[in-house]
LUMKOL-226612 format. One line per 4 residues: number of its first residue (from 1); for each residue x, y, z of N, C-alpha, C. Coordinates in pm, whole numbers, plus 50000, padded with zeros to 5 digits. Layout:
N
NUM) X Y Z X Y Z X Y Z ~ ... .
//
This chain:
75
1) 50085 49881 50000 50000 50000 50000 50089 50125 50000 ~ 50018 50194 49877 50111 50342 49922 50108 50401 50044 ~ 50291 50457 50074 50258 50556 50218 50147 50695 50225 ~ 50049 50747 50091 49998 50834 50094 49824 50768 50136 .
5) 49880 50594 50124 49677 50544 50149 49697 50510 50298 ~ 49821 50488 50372 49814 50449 50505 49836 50506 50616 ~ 49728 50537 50678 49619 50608 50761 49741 50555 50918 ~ 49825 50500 50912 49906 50478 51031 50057 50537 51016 .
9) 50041 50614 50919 50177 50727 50893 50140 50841 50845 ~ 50215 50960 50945 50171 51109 50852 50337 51091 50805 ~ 50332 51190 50678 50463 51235 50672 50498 51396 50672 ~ 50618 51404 50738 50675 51557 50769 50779 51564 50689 .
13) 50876 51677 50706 50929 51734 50648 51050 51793 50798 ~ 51173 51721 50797 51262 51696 50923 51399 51785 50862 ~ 51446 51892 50861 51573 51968 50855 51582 51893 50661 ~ 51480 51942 50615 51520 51892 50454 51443 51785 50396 .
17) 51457 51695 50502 51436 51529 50476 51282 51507 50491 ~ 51201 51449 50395 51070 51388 50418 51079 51210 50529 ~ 51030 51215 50622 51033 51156 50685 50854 51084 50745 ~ 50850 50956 50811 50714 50891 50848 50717 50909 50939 .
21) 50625 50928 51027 50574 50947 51195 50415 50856 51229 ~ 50414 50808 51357 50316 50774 51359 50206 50857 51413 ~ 50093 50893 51347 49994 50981 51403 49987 50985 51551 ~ 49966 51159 51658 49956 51122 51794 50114 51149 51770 .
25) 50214 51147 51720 50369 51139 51757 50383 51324 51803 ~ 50410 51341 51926 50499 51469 51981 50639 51516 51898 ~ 50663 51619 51955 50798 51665 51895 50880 51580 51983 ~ 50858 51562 52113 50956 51494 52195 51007 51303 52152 .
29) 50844 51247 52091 50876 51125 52058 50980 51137 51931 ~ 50964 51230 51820 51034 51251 51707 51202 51304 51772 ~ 51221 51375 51884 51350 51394 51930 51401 51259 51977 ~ 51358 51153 52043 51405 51046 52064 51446 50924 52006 .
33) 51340 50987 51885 51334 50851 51749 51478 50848 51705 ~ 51512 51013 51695 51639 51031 51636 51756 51040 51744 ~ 51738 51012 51817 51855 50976 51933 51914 51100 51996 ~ 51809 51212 51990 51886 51361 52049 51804 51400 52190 .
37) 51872 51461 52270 51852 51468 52388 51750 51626 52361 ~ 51639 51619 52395 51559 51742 52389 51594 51869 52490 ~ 51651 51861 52578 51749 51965 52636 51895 52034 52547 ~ 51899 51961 52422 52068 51995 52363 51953 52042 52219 .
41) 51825 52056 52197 51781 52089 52080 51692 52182 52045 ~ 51726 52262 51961 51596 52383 51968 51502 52370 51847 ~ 51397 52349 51808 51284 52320 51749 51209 52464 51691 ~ 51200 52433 51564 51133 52528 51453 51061 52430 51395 .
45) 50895 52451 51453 50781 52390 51361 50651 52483 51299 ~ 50705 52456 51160 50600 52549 51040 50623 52686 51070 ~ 50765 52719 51072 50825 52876 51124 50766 52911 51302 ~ 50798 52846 51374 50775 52898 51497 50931 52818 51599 .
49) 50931 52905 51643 51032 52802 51735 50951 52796 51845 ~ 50987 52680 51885 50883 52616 52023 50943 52607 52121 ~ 50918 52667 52268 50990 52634 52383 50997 52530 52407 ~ 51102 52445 52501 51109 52304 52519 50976 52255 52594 .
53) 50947 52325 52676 50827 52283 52750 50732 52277 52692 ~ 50727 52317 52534 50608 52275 52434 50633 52138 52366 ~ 50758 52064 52376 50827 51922 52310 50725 51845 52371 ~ 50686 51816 52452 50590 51691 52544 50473 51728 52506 .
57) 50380 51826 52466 50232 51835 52373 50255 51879 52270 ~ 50342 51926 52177 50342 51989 52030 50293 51845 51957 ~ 50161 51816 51903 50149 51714 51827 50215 51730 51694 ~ 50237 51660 51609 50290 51665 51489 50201 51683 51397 .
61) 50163 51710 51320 50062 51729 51187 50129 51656 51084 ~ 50009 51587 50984 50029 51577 50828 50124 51698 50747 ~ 50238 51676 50741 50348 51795 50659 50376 51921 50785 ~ 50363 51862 50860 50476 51959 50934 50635 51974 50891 .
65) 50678 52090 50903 50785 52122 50861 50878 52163 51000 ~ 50940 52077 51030 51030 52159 51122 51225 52193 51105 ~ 51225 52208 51154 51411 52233 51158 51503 52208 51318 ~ 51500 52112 51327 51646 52109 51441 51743 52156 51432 .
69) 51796 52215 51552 51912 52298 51620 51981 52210 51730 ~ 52098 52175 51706 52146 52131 51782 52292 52188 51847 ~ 52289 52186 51963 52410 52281 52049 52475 52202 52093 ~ 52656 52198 52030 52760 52122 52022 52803 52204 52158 .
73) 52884 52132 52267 52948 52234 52289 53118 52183 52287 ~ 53218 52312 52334 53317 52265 52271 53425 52371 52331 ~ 53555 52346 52301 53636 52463 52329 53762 52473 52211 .
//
């Protein structure tokens, strides 16, 4: 079945990359999927940047667009 007939994947749009999520997926489940610590990441969804304390209810939408930021640190 195409990924556009199955009703158990939205797809977004991740720093470039079209990517699958499962409907109901948070920004926080999508920070973990990808193995980044949501304290080291700053989040731009559909031009907004989102405080972290919005990562645990920001639901994801059909074509959300976001952009991760991630803070190396270093000397």
């Amino acid at each position: 079945m195409p990924d556009y007939l199955d009703e158990s994947v939205m797809k977004i749009v991740c720093n470039g990359e079209e990517r699958t999520v499962a409907p109901g997926n948070k920004i926080v489940d999508l920070l973990r999927e990808l193995g980044l610590e949501p304290d080291t990441v700053v989040v731009e969804c559909n031009g907004v940047v989102l405080k972290r304390e919005e990562y645990d209810t920001h639901l994801l939408t059909e074509g959300s667009v976001l952009e991760l930021i991630r803070f190396v640190g270093g000397g």
